[in-house]
Backbone as JSON Lines, residues from 0, in Angstrom:
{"i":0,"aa":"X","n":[-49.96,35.27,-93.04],"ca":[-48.77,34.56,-92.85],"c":[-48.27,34.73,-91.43]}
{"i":1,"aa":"X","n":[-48.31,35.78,-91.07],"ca":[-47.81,36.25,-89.6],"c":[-49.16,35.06,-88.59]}
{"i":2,"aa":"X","n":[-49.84,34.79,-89.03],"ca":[-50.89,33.96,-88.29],"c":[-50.1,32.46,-88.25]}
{"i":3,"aa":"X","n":[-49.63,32.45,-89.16],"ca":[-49.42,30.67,-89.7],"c":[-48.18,30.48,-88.93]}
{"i":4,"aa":"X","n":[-47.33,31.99,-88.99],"ca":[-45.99,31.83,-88.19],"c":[-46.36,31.79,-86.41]}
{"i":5,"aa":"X","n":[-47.31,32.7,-86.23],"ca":[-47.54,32.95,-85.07],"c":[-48.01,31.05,-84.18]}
{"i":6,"aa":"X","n":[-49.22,30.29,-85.31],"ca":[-49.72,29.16,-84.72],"c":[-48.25,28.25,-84.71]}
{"i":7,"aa":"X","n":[-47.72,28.51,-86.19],"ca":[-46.2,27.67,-85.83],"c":[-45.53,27.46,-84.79]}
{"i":8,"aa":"X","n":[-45.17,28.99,-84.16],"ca":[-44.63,29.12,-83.78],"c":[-45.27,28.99,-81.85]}
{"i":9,"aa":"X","n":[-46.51,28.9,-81.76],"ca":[-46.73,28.51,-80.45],"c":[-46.85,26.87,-80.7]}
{"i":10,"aa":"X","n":[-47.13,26.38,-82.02],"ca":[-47.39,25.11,-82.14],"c":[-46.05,24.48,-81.69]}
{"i":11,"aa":"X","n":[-44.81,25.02,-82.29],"ca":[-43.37,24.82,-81.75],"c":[-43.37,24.71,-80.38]}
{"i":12,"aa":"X","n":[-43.66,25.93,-79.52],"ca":[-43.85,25.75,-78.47],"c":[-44.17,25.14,-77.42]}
{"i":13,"aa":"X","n":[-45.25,24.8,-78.11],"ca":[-46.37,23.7,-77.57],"c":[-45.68,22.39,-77.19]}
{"i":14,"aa":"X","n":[-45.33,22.14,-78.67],"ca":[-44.11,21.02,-79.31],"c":[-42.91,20.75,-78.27]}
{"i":15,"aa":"X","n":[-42.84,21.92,-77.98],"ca":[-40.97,21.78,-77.31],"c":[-41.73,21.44,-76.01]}
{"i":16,"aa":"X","n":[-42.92,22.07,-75.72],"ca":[-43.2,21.7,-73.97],"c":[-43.86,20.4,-73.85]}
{"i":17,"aa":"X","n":[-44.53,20.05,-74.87],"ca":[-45.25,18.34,-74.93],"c":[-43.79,17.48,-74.73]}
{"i":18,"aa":"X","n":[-42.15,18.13,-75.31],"ca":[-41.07,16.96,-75.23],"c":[-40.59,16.98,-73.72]}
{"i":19,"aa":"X","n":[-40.78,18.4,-73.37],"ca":[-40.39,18.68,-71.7],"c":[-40.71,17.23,-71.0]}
{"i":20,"aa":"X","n":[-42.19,17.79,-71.43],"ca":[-42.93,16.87,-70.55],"c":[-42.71,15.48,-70.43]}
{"i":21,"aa":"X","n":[-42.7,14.95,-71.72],"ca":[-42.73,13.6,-72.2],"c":[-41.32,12.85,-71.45]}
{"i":22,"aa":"X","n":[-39.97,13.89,-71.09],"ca":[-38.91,13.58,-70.51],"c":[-39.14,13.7,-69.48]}
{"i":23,"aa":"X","n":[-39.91,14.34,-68.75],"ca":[-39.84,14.5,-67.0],"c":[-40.71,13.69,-66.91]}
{"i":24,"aa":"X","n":[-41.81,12.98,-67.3],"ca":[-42.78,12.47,-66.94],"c":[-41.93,10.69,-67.44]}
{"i":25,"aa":"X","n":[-40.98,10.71,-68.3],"ca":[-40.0,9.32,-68.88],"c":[-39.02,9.17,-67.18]}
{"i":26,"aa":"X","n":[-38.61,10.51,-66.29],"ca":[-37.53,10.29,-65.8],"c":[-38.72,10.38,-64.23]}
{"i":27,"aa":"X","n":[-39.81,10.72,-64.13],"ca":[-40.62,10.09,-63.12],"c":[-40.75,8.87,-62.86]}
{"i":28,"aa":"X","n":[-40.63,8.33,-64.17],"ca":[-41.59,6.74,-64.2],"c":[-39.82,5.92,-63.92]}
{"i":29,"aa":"X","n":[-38.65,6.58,-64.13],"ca":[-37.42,5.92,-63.53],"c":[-36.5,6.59,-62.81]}
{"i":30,"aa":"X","n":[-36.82,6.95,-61.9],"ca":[-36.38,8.01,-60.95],"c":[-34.5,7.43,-60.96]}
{"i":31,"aa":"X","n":[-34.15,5.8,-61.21],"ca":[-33.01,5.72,-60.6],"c":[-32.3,6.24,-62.16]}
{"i":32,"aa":"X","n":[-32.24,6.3,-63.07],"ca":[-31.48,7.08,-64.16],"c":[-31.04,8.22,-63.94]}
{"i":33,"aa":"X","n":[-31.98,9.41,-63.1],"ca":[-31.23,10.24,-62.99],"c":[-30.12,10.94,-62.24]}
{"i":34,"aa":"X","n":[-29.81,11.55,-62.45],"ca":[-27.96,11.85,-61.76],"c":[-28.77,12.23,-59.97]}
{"i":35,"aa":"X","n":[-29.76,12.55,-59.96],"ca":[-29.82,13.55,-58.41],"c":[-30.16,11.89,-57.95]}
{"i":36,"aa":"X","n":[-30.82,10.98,-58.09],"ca":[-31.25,9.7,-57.06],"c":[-30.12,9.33,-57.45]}
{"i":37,"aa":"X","n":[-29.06,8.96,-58.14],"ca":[-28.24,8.47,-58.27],"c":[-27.15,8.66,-56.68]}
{"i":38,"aa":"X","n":[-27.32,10.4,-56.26],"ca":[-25.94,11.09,-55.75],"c":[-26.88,10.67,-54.33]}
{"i":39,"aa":"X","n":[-27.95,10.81,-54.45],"ca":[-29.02,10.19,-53.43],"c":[-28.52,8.76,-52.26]}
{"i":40,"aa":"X","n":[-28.63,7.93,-53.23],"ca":[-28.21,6.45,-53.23],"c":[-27.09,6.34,-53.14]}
{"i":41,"aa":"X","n":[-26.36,7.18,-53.97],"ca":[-24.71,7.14,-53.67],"c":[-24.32,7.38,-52.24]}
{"i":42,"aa":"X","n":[-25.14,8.58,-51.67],"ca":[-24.93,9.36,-50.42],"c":[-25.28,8.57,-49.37]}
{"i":43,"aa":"X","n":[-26.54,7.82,-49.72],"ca":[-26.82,6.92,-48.42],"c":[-25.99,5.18,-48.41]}
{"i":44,"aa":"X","n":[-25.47,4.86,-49.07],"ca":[-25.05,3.72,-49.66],"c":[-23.39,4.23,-48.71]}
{"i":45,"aa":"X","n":[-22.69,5.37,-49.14],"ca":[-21.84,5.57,-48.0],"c":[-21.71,5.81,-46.46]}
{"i":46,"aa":"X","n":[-23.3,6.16,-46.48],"ca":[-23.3,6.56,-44.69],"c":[-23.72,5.49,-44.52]}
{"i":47,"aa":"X","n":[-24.18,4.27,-44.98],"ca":[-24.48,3.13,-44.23],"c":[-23.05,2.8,-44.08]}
{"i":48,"aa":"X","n":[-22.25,2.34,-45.28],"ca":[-20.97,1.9,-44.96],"c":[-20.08,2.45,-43.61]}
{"i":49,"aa":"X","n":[-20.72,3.76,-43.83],"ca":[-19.63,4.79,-42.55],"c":[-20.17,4.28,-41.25]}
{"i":50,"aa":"X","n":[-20.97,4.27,-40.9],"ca":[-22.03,3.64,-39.78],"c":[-21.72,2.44,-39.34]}
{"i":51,"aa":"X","n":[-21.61,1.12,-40.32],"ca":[-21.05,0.01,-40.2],"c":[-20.15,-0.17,-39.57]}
{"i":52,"aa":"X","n":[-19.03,0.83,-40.72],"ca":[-17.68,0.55,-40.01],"c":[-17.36,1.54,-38.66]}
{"i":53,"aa":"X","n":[-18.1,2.57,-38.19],"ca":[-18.55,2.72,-36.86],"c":[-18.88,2.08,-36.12]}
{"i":54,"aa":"X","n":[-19.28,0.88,-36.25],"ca":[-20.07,0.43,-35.85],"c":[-19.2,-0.94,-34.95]}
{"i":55,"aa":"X","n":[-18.82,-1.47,-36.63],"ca":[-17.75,-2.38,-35.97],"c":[-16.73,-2.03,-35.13]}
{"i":56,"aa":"X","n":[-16.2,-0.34,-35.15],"ca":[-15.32,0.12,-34.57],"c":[-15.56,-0.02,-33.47]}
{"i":57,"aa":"X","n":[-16.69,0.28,-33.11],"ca":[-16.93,0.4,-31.51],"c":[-17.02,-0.56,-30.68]}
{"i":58,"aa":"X","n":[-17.83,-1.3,-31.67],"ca":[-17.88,-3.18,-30.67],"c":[-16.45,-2.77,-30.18]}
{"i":59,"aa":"X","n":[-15.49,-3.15,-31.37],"ca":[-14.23,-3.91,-31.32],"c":[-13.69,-2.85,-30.22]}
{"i":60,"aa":"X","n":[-13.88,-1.79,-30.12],"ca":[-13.38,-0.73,-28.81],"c":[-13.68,-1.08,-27.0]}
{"i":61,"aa":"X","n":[-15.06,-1.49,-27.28],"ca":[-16.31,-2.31,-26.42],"c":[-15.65,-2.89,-25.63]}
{"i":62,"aa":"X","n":[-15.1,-4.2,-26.42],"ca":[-14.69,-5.33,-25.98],"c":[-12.81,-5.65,-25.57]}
{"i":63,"aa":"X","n":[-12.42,-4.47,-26.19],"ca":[-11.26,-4.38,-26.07],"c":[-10.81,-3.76,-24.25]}
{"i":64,"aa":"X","n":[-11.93,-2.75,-24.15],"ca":[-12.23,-1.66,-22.85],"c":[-12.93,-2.69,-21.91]}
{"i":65,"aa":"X","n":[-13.61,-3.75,-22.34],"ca":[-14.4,-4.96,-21.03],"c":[-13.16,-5.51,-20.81]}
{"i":66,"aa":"X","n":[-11.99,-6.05,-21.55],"ca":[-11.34,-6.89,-21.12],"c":[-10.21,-6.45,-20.3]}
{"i":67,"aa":"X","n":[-9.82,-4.74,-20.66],"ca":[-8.98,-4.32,-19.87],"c":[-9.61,-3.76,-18.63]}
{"i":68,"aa":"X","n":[-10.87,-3.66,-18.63],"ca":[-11.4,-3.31,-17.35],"c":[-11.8,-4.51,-16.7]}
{"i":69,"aa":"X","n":[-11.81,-5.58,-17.33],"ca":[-11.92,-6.97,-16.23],"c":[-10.23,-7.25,-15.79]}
{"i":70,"aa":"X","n":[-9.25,-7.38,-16.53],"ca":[-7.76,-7.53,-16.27],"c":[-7.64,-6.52,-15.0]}
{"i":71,"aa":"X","n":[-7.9,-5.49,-15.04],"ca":[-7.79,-4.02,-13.95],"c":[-8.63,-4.26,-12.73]}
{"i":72,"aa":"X","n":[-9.5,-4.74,-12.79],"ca":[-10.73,-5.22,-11.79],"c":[-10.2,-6.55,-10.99]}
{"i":73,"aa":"X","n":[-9.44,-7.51,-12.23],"ca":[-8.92,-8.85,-10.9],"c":[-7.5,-8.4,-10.83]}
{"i":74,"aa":"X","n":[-6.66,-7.62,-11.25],"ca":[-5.69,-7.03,-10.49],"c":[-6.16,-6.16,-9.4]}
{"i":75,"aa":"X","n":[-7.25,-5.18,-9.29],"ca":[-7.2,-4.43,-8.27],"c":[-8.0,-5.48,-6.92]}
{"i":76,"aa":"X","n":[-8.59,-6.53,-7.51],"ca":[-9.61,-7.42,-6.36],"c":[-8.37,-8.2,-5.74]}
{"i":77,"aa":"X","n":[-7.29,-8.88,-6.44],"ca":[-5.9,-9.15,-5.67],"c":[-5.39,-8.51,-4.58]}
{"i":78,"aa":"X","n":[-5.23,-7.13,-5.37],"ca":[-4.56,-5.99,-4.38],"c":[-5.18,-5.34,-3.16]}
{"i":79,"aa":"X","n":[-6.38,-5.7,-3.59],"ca":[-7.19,-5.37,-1.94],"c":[-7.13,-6.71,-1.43]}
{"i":80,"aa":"X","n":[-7.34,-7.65,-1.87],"ca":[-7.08,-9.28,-0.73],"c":[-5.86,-9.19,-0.01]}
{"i":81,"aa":"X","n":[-4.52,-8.38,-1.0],"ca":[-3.24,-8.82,-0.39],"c":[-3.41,-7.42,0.8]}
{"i":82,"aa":"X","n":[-4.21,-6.37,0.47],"ca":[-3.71,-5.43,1.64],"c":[-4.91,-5.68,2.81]}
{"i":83,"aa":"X","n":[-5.68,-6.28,2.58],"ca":[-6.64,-7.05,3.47],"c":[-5.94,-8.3,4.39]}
{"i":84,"aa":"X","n":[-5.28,-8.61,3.96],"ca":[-4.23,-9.87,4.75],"c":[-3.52,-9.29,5.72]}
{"i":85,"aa":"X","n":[-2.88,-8.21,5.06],"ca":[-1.67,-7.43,5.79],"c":[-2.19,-6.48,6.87]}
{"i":86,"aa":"X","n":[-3.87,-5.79,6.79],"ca":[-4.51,-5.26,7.56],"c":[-4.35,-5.91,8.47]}
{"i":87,"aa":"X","n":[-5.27,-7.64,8.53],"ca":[-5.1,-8.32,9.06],"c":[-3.83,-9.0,10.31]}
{"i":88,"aa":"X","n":[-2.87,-8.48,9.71],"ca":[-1.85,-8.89,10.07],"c":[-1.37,-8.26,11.05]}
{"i":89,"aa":"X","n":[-0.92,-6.76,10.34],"ca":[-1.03,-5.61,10.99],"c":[-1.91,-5.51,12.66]}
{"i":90,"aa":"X","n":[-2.87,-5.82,12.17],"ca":[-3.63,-5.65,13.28],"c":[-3.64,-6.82,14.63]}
{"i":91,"aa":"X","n":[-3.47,-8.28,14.11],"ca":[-3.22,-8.96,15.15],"c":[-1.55,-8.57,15.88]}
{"i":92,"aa":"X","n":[-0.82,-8.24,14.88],"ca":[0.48,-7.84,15.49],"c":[0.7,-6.48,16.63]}
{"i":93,"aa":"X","n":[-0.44,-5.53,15.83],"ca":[-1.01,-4.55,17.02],"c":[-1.41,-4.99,18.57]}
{"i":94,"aa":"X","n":[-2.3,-5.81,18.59],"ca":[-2.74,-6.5,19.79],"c":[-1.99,-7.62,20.72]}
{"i":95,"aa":"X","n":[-0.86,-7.92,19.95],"ca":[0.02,-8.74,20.64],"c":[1.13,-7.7,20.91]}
{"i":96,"aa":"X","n":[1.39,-6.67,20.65],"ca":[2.38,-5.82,20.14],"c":[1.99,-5.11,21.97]}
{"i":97,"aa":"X","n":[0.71,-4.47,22.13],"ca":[-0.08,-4.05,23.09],"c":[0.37,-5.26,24.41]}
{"i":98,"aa":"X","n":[0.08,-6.62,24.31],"ca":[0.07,-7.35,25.18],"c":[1.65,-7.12,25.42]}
{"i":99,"aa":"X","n":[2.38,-7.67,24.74],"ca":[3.9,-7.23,24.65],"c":[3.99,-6.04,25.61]}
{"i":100,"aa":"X","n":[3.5,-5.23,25.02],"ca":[3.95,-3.68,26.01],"c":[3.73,-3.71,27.1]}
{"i":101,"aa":"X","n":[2.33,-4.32,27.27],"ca":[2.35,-4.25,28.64],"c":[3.05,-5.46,29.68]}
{"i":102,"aa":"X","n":[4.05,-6.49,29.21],"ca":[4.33,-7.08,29.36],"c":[5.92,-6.39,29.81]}
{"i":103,"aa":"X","n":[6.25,-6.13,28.66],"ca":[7.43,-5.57,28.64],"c":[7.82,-4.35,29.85]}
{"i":104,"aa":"X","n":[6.74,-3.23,29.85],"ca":[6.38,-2.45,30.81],"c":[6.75,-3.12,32.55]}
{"i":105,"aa":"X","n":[5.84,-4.21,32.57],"ca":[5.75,-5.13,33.83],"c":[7.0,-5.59,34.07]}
{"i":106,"aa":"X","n":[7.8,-6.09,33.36],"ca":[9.8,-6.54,33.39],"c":[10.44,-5.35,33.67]}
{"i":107,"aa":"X","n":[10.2,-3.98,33.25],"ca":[10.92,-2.95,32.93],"c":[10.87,-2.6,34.41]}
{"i":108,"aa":"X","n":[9.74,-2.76,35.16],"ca":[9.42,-2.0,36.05],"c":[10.03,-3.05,37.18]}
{"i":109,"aa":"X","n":[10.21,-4.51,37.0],"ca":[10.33,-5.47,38.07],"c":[12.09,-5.38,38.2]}
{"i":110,"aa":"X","n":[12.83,-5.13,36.82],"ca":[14.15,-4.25,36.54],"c":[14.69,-3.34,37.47]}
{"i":111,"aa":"X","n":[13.61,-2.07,37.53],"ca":[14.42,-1.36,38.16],"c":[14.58,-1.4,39.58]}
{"i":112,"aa":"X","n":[13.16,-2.27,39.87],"ca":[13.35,-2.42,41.69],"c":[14.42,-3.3,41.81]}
{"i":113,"aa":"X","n":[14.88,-4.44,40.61],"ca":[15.63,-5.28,41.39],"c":[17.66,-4.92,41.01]}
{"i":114,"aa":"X","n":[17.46,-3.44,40.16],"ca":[18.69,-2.75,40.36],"c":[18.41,-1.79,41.49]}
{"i":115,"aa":"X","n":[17.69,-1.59,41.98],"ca":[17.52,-0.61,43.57],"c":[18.02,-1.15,44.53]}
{"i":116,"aa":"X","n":[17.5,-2.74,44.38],"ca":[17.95,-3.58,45.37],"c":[19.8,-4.28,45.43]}
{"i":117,"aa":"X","n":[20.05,-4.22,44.24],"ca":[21.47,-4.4,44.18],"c":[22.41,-3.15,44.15]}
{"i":118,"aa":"X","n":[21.54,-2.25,44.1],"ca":[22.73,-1.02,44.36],"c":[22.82,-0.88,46.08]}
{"i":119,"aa":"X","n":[21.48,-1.04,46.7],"ca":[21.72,-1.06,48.1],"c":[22.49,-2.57,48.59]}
{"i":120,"aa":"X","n":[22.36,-3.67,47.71],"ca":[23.38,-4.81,48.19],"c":[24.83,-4.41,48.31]}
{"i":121,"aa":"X","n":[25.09,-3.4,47.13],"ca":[26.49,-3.1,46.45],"c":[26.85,-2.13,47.46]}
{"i":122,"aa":"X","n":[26.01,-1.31,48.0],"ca":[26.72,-0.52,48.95],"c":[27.01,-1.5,50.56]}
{"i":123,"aa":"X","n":[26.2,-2.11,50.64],"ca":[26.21,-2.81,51.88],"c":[27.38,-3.73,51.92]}
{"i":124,"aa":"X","n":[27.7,-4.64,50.56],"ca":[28.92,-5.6,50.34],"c":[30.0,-4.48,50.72]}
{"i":125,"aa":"X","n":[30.01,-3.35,50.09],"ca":[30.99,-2.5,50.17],"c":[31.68,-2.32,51.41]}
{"i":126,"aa":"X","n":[30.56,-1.83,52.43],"ca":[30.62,-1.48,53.64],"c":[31.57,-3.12,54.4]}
{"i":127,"aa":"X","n":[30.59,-3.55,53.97],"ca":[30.76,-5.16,54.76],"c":[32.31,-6.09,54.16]}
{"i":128,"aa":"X","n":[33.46,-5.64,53.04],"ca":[34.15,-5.78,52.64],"c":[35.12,-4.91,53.46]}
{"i":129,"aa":"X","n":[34.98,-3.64,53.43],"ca":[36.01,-2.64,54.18],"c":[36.11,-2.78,55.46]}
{"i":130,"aa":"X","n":[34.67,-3.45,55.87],"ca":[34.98,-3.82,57.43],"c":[35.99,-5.64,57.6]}
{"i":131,"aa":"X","n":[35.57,-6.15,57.18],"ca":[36.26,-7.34,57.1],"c":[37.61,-7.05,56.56]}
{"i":132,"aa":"X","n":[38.07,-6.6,55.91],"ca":[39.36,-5.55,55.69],"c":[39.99,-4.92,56.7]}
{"i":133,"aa":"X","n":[39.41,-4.25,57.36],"ca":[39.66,-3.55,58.15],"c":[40.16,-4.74,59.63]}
{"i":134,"aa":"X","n":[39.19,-5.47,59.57],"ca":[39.27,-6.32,60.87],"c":[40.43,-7.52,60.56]}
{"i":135,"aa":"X","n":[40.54,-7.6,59.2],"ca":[41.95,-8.76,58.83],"c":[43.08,-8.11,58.62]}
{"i":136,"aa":"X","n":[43.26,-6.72,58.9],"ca":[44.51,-5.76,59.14],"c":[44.37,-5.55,60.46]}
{"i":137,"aa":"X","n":[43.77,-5.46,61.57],"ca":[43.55,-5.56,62.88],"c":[44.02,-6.96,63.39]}
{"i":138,"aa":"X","n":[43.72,-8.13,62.85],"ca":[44.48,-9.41,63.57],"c":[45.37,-9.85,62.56]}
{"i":139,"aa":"X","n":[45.96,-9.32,62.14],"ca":[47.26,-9.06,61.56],"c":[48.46,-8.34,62.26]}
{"i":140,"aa":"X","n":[48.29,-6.91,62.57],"ca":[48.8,-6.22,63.53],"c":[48.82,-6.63,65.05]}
{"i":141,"aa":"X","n":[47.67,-7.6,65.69],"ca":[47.86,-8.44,66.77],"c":[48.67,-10.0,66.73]}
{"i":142,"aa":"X","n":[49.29,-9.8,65.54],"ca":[49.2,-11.32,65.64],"c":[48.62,-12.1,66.0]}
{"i":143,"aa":"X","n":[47.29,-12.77,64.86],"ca":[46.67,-13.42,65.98],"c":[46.44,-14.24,64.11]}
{"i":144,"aa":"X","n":[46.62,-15.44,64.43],"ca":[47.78,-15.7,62.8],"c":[46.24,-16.56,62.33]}
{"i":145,"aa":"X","n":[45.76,-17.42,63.33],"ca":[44.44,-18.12,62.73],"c":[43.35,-17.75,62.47]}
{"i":146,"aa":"X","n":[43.07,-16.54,63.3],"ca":[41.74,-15.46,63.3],"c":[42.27,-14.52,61.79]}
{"i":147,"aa":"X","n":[43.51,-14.07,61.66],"ca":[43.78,-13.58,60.34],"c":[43.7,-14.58,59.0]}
{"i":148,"aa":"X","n":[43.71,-16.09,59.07],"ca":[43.46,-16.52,58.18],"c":[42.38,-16.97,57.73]}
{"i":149,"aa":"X","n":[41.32,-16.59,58.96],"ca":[40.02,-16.83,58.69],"c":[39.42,-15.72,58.01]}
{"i":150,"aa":"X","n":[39.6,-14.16,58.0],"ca":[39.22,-13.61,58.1],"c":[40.17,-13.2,56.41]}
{"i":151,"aa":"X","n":[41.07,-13.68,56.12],"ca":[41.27,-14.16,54.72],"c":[40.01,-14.47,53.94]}
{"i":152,"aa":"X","n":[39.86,-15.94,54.31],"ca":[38.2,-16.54,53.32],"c":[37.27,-15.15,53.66]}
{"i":153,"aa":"X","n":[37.29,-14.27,54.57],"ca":[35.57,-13.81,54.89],"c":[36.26,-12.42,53.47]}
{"i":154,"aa":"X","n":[37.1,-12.1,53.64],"ca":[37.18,-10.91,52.89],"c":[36.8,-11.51,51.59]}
{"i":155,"aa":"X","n":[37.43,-12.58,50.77],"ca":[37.67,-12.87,49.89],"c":[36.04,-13.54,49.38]}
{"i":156,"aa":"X","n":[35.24,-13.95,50.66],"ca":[33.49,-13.85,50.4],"c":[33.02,-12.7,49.66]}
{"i":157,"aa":"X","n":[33.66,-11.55,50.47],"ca":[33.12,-10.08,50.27],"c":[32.84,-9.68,49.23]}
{"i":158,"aa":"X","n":[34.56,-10.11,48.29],"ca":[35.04,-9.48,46.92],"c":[33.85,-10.2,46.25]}
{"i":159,"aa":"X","n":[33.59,-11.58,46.23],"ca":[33.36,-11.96,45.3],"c":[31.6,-11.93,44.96]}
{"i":160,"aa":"X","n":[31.08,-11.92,46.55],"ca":[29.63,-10.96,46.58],"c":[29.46,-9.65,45.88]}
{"i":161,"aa":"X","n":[30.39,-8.64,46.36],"ca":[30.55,-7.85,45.4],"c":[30.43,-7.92,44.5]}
{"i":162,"aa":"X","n":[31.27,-8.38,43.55],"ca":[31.76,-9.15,41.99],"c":[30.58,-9.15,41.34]}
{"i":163,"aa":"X","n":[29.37,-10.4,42.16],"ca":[28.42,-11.0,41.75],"c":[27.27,-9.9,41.43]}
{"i":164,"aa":"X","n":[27.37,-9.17,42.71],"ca":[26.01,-8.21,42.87],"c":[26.28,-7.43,41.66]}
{"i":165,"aa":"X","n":[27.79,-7.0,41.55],"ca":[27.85,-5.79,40.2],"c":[27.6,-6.55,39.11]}
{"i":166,"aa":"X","n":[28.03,-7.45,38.65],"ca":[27.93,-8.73,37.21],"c":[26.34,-8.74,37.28]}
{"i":167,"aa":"X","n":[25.72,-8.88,38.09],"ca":[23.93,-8.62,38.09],"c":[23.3,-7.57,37.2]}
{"i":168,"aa":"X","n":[24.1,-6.71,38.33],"ca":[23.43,-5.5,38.5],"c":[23.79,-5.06,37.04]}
{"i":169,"aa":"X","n":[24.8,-5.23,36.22],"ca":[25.08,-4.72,35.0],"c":[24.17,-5.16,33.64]}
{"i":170,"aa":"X","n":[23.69,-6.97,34.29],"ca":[23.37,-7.67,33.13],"c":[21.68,-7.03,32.86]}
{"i":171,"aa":"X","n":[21.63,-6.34,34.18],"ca":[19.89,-6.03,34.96],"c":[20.07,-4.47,33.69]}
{"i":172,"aa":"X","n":[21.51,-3.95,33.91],"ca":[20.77,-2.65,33.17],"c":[21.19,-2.9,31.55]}
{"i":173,"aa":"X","n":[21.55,-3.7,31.17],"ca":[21.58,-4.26,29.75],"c":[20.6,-4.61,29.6]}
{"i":174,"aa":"X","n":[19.84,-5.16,29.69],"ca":[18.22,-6.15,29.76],"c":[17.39,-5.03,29.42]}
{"i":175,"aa":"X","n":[17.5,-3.61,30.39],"ca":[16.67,-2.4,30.83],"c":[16.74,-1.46,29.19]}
{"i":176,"aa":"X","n":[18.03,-1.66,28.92],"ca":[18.32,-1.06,27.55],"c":[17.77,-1.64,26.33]}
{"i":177,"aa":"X","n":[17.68,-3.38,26.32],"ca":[16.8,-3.73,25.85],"c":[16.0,-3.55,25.22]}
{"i":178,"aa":"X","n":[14.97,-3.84,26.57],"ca":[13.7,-3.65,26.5],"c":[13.08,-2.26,26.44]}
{"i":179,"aa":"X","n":[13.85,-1.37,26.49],"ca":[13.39,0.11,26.19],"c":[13.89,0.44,25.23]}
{"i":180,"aa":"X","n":[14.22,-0.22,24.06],"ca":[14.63,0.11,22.74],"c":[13.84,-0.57,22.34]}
{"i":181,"aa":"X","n":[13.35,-1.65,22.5],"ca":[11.79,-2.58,22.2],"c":[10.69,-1.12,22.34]}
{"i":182,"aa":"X","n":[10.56,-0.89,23.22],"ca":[9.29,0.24,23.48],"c":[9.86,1.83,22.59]}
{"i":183,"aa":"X","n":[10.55,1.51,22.22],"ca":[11.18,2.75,21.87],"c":[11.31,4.1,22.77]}
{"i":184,"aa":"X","n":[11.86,3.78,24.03],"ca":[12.11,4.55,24.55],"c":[13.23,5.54,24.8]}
């Protein structure tokens, strides 16, 4: 009996491992029934989705970053034309600016000889006033009544040479102030 139990009982055995089998060899032949290809397929079925929508993300990032870097690109290609103009500008104004100076320089300098020359007029009218002064109080004191009324007009030449040379000579160093505030001097 212990024999009959013993074959039973590997025959059981046998039995239970022929059903093993018969199920792993049922879930070979349909791999998608079971739970592990299932979590499989599940798993890759989301990373495609994740990928996708990566995917689309990025275009849409792509194109969002081309257009603000083309907007940034013809704003900055403007901004160098407009400071390219003004270089431009700048620079011819430099070279006329130069001609100027030396222009200005050449007046400044023709200025002061021709206040040198009216300060030595101004002293000379001076001289040449006090003498005619002097000489129309001299035929005055002689009575000598027609030579004093001539000598009326010559004084009254004097003053007004005078007058003139200083009204020059003033407008000469206004001009001088000028033009040396032009040079920034």
């Amino acid at each position: 009996m212990a024999d009959q139990i013993a074959q039973t009982s590997i025959g059981e055995k046998e039995q239970q491992e022929i059903e093993k089998l018969k199920l792993e060899n049922a879930q070979l032949r349909q791999p998608w029934r079971s739970p592990a290809f299932l979590i499989a397929v599940g798993g890759l079925v989301l990373s495609l989705l994740g990928n996708m929508q990566q995917g689309i993300s990025a275009a849409a990032a792509r194109a969002e970053a081309a257009e603000k870097l083309s907007l940034e690109r013809d704003k900055w290609e403007k901004e160098r034309e407009k400071l390219s103009v003004e270089i431009a500008s700048a620079k011819v104004t430099m070279e006329t600016s130069a001609a100027d100076r030396a222009d200005i320089e050449k007046e400044l300098q023709q200025i002061n000889q021709d206040i040198e020359a009216y300060d030595e007029a101004i002293e000379k009218a001076r001289i040449e006033l006090l003498s005619a002064q002097n000489q129309l109080e001299l035929y005055k004191a002689q009575k000598r009544q027609a030579k004093a009324e001539a000598q009326v007009h010559i004084v009254s030449n004097h003053e007004m040479a005078l007058q003139t040379f200083t009204n020059d000579r003033e407008a000469l160093i206004t001009r001088r102030s000028e033009l040396e505030k032009r040079l920034g001097k």
